[in-house]
BAKETOR-922940 format. One record per residue (C-alpha): residue number from 1; residue in one letter; z, x, y. Coordinates in nm, 4 decimals, always signed. Example, Ala and Ser with C-alpha at 12.3 -4.5 7.8 and 13.67 -1.06 7.14 Angstrom:
BEGIN
<node lumgu="1" miti="A" pz="+0.7800" px="+1.2300" py="-0.4500"/>
<node lumgu="2" miti="S" pz="+0.7140" px="+1.3670" py="-0.1060"/>
//
This chain:
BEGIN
<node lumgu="1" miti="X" pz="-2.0411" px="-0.1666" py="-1.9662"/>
<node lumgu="2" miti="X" pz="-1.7369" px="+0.0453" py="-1.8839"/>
<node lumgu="3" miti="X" pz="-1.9534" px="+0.3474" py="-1.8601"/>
<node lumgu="4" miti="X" pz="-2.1440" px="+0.1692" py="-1.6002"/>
<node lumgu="5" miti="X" pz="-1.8540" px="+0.0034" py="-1.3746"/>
<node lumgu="6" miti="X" pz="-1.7442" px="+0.3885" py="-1.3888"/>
<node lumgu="7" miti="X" pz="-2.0638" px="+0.5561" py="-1.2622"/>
<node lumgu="8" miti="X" pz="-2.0169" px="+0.2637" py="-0.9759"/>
<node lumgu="9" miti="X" pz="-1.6977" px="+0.3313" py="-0.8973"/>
<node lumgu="10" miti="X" pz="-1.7590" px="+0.7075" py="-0.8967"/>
<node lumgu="11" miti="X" pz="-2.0573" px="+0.6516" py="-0.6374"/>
<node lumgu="12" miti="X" pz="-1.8937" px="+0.4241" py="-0.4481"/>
<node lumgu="13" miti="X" pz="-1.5976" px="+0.6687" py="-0.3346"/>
<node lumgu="14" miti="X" pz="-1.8041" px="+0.9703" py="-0.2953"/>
<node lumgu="15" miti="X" pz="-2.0262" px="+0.7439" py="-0.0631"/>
<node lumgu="16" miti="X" pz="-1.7163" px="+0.6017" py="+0.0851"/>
<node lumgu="17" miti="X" pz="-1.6082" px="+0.9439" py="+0.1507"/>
<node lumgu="18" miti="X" pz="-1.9517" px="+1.0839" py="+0.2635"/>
<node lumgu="19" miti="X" pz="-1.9923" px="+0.8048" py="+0.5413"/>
<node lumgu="20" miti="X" pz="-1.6320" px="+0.7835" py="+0.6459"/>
<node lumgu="21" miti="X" pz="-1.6278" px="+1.0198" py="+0.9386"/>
<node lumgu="22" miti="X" pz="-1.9776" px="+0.8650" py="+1.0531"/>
<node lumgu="23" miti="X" pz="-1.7856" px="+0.5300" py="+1.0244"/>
<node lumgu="24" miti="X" pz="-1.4815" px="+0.5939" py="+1.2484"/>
<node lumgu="25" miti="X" pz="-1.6731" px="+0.8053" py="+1.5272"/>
<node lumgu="26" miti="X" pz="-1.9064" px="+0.5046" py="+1.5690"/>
<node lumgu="27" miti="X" pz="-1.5768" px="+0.3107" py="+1.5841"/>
<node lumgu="28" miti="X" pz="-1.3803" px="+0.5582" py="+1.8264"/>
<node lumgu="29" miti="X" pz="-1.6814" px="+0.5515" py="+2.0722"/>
<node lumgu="30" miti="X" pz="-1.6748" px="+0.1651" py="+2.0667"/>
<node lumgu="31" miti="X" pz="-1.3201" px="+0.1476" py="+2.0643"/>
<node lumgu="32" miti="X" pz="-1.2935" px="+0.4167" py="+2.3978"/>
<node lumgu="33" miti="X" pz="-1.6172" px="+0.1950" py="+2.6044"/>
<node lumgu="34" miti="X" pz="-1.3966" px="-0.1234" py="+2.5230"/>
<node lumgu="35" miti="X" pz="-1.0435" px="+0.0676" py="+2.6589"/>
<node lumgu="36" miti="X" pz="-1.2053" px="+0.1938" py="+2.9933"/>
<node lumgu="37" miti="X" pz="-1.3254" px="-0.1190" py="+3.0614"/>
<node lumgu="38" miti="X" pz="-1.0166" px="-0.3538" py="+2.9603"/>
<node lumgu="39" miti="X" pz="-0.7331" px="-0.0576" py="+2.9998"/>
<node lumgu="40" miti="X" pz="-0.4712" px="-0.1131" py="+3.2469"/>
<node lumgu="41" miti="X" pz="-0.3469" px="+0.2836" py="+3.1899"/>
<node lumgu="42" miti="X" pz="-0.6178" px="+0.4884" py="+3.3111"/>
<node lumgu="43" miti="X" pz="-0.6848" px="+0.7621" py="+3.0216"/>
<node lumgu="44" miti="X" pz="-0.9823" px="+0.9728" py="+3.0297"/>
<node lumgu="45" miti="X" pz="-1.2235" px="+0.8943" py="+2.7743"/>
<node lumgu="46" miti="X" pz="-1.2000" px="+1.2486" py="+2.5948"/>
<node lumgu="47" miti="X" pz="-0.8106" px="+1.1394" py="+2.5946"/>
<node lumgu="48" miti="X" pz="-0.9215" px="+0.8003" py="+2.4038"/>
<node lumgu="49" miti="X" pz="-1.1879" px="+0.9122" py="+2.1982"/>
<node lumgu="50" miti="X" pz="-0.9527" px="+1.1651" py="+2.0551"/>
<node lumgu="51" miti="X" pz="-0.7000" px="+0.9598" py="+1.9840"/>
<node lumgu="52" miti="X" pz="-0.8575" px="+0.7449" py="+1.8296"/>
<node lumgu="53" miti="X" pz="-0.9815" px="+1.0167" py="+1.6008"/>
<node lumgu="54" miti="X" pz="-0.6618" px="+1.1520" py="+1.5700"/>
<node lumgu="55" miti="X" pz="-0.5546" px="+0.7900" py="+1.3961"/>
<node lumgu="56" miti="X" pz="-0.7982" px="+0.8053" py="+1.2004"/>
<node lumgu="57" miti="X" pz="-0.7296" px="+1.1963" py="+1.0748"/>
<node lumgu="58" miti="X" pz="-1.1148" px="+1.2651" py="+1.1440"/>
<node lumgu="59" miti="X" pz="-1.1785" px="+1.6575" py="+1.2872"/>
<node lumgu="60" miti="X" pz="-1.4551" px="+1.6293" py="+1.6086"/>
//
């Protein structure tokens, strides 16, 4: 049973892992449509977008 929560746990970080960077540029281009609509400081969206990967330490 351990040997099995194990192998889980194992997959589940290198899929974590694997999919992170997918994960947050999906979020960052989300993130930057919702700022340049709602934003009251007027950014470019490169300037958001890589910000918000820059949070997120994520390399373009």
């Amino acid at each position: 049973m351990l040997i099995v929560i194990g192998i889980l746990l194992v997959v589940g970080l290198l899929g974590w892992f694997a999919l992170r960077p997918w994960l947050v540029k999906k979020f960052c281009e989300n993130a930057t449509r919702d700022m340049l609509e709602n934003s009251w400081v007027k950014w470019s969206e490169s300037d958001y977008y890589n910000a918000c990967l820059k949070k997120f330490w994520v390399e373009k």
